[in-house]
N, C-alpha and C positions, 0 to 999 in steps of 0.2 A: 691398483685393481679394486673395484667399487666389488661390496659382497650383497647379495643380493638380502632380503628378509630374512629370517629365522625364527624358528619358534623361540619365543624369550623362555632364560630359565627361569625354574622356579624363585619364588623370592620368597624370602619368609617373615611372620611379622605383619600385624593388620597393617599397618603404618607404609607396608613396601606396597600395598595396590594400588593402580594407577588412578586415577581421577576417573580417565576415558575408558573402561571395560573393552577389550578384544571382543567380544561379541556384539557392543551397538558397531563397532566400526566395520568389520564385518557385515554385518545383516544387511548392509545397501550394496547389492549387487553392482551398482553404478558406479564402483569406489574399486573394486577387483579391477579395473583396466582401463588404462589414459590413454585415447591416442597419442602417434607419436609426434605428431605434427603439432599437439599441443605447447603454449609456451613454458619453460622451464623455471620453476622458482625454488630457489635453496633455504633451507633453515638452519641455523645454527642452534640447537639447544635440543635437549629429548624432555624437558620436562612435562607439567601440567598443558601448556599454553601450546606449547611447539605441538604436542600430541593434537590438541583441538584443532590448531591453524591448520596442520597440515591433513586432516580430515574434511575441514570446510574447504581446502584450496582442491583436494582431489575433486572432490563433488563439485566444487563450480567449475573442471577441464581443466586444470593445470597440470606438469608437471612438477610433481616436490622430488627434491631430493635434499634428505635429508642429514648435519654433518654432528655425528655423537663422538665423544671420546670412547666410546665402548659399543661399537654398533653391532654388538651381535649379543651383548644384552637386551638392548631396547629396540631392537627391530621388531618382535613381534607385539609393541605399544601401538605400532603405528601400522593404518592401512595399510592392506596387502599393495597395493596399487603406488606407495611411496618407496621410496628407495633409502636404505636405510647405508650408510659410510661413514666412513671419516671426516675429517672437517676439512683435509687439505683438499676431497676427491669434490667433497659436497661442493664449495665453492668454486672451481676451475672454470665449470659452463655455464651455471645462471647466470645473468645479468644483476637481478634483484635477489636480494638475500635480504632474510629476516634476521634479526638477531636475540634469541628470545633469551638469553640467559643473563644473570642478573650484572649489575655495575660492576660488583668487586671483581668480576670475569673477566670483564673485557682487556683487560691486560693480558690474558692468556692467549687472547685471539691476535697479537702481536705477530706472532709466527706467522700467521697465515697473511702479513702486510702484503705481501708482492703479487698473492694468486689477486686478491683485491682491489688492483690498480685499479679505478674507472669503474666499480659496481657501485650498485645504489644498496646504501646499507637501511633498513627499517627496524627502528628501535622501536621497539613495545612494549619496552621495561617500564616499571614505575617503583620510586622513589620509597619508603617508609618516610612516613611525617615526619619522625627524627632526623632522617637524611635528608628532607628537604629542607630542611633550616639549617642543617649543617654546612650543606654544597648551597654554595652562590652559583654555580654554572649546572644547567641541567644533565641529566643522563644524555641527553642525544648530543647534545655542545661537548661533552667528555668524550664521547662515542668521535666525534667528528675530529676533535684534539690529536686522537689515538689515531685517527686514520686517515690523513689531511688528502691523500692522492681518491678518498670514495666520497660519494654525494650520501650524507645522511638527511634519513626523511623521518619525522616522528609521524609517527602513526599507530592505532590500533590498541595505542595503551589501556584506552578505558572502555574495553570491549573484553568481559569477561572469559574465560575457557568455556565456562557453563552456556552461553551466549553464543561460540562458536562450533560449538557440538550441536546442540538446540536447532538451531538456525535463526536468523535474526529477529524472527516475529516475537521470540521471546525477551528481548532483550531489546536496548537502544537502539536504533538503528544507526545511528550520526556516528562519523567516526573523523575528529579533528586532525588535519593533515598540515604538516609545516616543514617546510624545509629551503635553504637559499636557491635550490634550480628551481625553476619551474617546469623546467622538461621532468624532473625525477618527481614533480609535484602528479602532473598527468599521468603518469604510470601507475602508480600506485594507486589514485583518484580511480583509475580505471579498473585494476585488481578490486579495488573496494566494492565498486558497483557488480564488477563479475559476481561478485560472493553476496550479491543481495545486500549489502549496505549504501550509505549514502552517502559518500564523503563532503566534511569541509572545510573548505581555506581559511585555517590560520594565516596564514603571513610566511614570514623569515621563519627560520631555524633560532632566533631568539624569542619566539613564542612559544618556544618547548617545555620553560617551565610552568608557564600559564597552563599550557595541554598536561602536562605532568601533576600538578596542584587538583584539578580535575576529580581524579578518584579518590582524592586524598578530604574531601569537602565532606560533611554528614547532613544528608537535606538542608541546606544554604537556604533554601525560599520559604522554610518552614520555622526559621527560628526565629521572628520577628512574632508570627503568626502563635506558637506554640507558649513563649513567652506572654503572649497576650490572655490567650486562655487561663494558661497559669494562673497569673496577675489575678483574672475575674474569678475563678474559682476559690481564691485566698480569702479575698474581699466578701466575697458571696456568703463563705463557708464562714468564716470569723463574725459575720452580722447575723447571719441565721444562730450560729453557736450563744451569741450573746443575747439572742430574743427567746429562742425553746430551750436553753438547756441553763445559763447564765442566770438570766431573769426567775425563773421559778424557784433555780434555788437559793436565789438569795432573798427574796420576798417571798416566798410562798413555803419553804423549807421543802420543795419536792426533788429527791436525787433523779434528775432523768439526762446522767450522762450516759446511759445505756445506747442514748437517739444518736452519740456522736456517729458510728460506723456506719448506719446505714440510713437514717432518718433524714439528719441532717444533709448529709451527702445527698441524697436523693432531693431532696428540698433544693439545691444550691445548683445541680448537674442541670436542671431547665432553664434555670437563669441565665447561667453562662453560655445554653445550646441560645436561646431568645436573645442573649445580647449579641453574638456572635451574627447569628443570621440578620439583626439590624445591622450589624456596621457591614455587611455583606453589600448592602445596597445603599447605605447614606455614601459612601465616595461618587457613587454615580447622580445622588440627590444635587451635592455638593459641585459637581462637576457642570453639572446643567445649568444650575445658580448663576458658577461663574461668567460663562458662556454667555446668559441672557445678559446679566452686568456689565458685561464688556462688546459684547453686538459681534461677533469673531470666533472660531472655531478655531485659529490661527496664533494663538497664543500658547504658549508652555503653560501647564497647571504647576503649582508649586511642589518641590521635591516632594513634602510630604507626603498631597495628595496624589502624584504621578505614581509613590512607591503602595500607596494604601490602595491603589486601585488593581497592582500588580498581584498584589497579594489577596485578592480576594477568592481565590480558589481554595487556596488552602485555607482563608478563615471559614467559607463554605464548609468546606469537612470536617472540623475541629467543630463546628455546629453540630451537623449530621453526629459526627461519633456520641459529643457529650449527650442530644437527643437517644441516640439508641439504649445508651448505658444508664438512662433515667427511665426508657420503658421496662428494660431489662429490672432493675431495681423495684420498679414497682410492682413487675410482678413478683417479685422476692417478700415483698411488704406484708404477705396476708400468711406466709410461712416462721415470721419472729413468733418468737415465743411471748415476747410483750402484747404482741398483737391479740394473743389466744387469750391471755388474763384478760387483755381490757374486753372481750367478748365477753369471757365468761360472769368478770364483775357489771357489765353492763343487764346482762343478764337476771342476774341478782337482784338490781336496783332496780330491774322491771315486776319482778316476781314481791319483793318488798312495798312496790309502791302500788301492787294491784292492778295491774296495766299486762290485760292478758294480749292488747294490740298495739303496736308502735310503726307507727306508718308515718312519714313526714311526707308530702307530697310534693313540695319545693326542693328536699333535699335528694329526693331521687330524678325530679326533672333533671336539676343541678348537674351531679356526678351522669348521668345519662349521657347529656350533652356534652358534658364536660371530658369524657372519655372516647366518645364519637367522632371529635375534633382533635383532641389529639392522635388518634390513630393515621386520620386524612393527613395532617398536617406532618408526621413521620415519613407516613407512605410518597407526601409530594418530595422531601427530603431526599427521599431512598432515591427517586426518579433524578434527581439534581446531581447525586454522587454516582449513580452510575454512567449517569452521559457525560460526566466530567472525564471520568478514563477516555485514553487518545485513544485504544479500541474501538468505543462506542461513539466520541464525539468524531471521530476519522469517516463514520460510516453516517453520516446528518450533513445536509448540507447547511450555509448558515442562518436560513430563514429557520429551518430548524431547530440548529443549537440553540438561534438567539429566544427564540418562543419559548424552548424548554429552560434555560438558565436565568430569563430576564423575568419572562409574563409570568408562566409557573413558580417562578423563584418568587416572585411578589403574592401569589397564592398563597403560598406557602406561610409568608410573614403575616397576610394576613389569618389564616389558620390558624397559624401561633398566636396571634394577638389575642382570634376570639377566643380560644383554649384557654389565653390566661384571664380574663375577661371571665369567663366561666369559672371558672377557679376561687378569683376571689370573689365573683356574686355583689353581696353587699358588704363584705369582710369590711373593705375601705371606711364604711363609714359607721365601723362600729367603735365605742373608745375602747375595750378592752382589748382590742386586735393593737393597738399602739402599745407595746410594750417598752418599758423604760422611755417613755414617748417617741420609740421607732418607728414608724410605718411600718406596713406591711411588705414584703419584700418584693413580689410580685407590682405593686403600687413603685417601685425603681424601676423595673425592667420595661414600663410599658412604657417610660416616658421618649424614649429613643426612638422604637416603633415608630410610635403614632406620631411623632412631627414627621418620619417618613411617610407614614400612609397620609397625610394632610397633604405634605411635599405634592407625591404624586397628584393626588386627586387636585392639583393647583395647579400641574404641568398638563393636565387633560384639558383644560377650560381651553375652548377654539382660540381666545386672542394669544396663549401664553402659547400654547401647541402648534400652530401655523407659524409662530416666530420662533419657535425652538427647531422646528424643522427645517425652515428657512437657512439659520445660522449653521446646521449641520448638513446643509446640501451646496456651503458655500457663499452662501449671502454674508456681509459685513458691513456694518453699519458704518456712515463716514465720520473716518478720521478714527477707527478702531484700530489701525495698525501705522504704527512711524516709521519710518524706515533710516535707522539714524546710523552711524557706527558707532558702539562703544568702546569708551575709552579702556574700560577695565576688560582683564583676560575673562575674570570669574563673570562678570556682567555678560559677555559676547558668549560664552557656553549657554546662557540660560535665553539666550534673544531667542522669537521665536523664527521657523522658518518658516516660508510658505510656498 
């Protein structure tokens, strides 16, 4: 006998409220009543996840009915409009059952083998990092072991509660689907799309720890990218350290390790934003190069450059941030308290030396300009990371994307260039800006730019640009592609196709 909803008791303890609040799930009047005619999907679990799925499934026209060990605790967690039971009543009539409760569980759901014969089980568990290196065979493959007469489908795992409350615009939409039927594959392909997601095909039911690994990754496409920054900011910081703070006091006896926290730092955060935003676009300099050299669009580029050019979003951003937190800094700059002394001793030595005027006229063109250009060259920045979210780039079609990420992005570098160009003025060619015969630091970061901006303005020339267009609308020069077989496996991965 199924018991219908109940007001859940009280619980006590911050720790006992539920994720999902009784009152968001309530407030959608659309949720208070399923028709009957709708199709029927069961859930096995009352936790976090079961509460959410079974809110997103009422709102996209399902039937839930849901199966608790304790359903007259947790029935009032879940929409009025779901059905809250037992686990032997929940599973008897759906077809599709979810099964939201964790691995060490599912041995409990043994009992229930026989209502089970012929249902499509949907695992949406996922693993702790420790358990996935412990277990060789996934949650859904243990899940299928335990219940060889059901079709298990993995699905849904890496689609958060927060996500299925929400609805999907907040969250990922993709939701990878695997399992050995492909009948049980379409079913659930289909519930996916009901509820506003977009499923897709894994494979076999042996891609389940692939799907399960999934949420278990900490930004995968950023640590190549993050690493790299690092790197430049080390190098940056350690050459700037050894030129303003190293050098004076060893030769000059002046203590100014006071510049490490923010001087320096602030010194070293534009170099790594400038070198960043060059190698943003040298893969694509590098890319074009090949291409002309080879007479062919039809060729693989070399792992390195195929993975350097994947990465170029994220090295984009990691530009943008280190750029922001260099404007940020420098407005910080006129607030040190080192700052207010050398005002005030500056001060002094104008008062001493009789110089009731101190006007340089070069040096306020200088900073003028010099601060004018960095602003433009932020702000074209700012316009690069925000059309880079799939929000923003979702809503451009790709004449658009490509103008604001390729043409403006190259604006941009140039910006940066004259910025730093402005910066050091004639610093380069003065001898006391060499310290410990360092160059100046600025005089490193420009040199990457500028054979970029050369690159380009050499791909603009008509004979280099009608043959570069040529080659990317499919033209190939004779005897640019062999068409051989190779003998090695690792060789035949890398041929190219066409």
């Amino acid at each position: 006998m199924s018991h219908q909803p109940a007001v859940a008791t009280k619980m006590s303890g911050e720790m006992d409220k539920p994720l999902i609040s009784l009152h968001l799930v309530d407030s959608d009047s659309s949720l208070a009543k399923v028709p009957d005619e709708a199709p029927k999907v069961g859930i096995l679990g009352s936790g976090d996840f079961a509460r959410s799925l079974a809110t997103r499934l009422v709102g996209s026209g399902f039937k839930v009915v849901v199966g608790s060990r304790n359903p007259k605790r947790t029935a009032g967690l879940f929409p009025s409009a779901a059905q809250v039971t037992f686990q032997e009543e929940a599973v008897s009539s759906p077809e599709v059952i979810f099964v939201a409760v964790f691995r060490e569980h599912y041995a409990s759901l043994c009992s229930l083998s026989e209502q089970l014969v012929g249902k499509i089980l949907v695992d949406v568990s996922n693993p702790t990092e420790q358990e996935h290196l412990q277990h060789r065979e996934s949650n859904a493959e243990y899940l299928a072991s335990l219940f060889p007469t059901c079709t298990v489908v993995k699905a849904f795992n890496v689609i958060s509660a927060w996500t299925l409350q929400a609805g999907p615009r907040d969250g990922n939409r993709q939701v990878p689907i695997c399992s050995d039927q492909p009948e049980a594959k379409r079913a659930v392909s289909e519930m996916a799309l009901a509820m506003g997601f977009m499923p897709v095909d894994m494979g076999s039911l042996a891609s389940a720890r692939e799907v399960e690994a999934m949420p278990l990754r900490l930004l995968p496409a950023w640590k190549v990218p993050t690493l790299l920054a690092l790197g430049l900011f080390v190098c940056f910081y350690a050459y700037n350290f050894v030129r303003d703070v190293l050098q004076p006091y060893m030769q000059e006896s002046q203590n100014k390790f006071f510049k490490l926290p923010v001087s320096v730092v602030n010194t070293t955060l534009p170099c790594v934003a400038y070198v960043l935003l060059s190698l943003v676009y040298l893969p694509g300099v590098l890319a074009a190069a090949l291409q002309l050299q080879r007479g062919t669009k039809y060729q693989r580029f070399p792992d390195w450059l195929d993975h350097w050019l994947q990465h170029r979003k994220q090295i984009g951003l990691l530009s943008f941030f280190c750029a922001a937190l260099h404007a940020l800094y420098s407005f910080c700059l006129p607030l040190r308290r080192a700052h207010r002394y050398d005002l005030v001793n500056l001060a002094v030595k104008q008062v001493l030396a009789n110089k009731s005027h101190l006007w340089v006229e070069e040096e306020v063109w200088r900073m003028e300009i010099y601060l004018s250009l960095g602003v433009l060259a932020l702000g074209t920045l700012s316009l690069l990371a925000v059309t880079s979210l799939p929000s923003i780039a979702n809503s451009l079609n790709w004449r658009e994307f490509s103008f604001v990420q390729s043409s403006l992005g190259f604006v941009a570098l140039v910006l940066s260039t004259l910025h730093t160009l402005t910066y050091g003025w004639t610093r380069a060619f003065e001898e006391s800006r060499y310290k410990f015969y360092l160059p100046p630091t600025f005089t490193l970061t420009l040199l990457v730019p500028c054979v970029i901006i050369l690159a380009k303005a050499l791909f603009l020339l008509p004979c280099i640009s009608r043959r570069l267009t040529r080659i990317r609308r499919g033209w190939e020069r004779d005897g640019a592609i062999k068409f051989t077989m190779p003998t090695d496996h690792a060789l035949a991965e890398k041929t190219s196709h066409v």
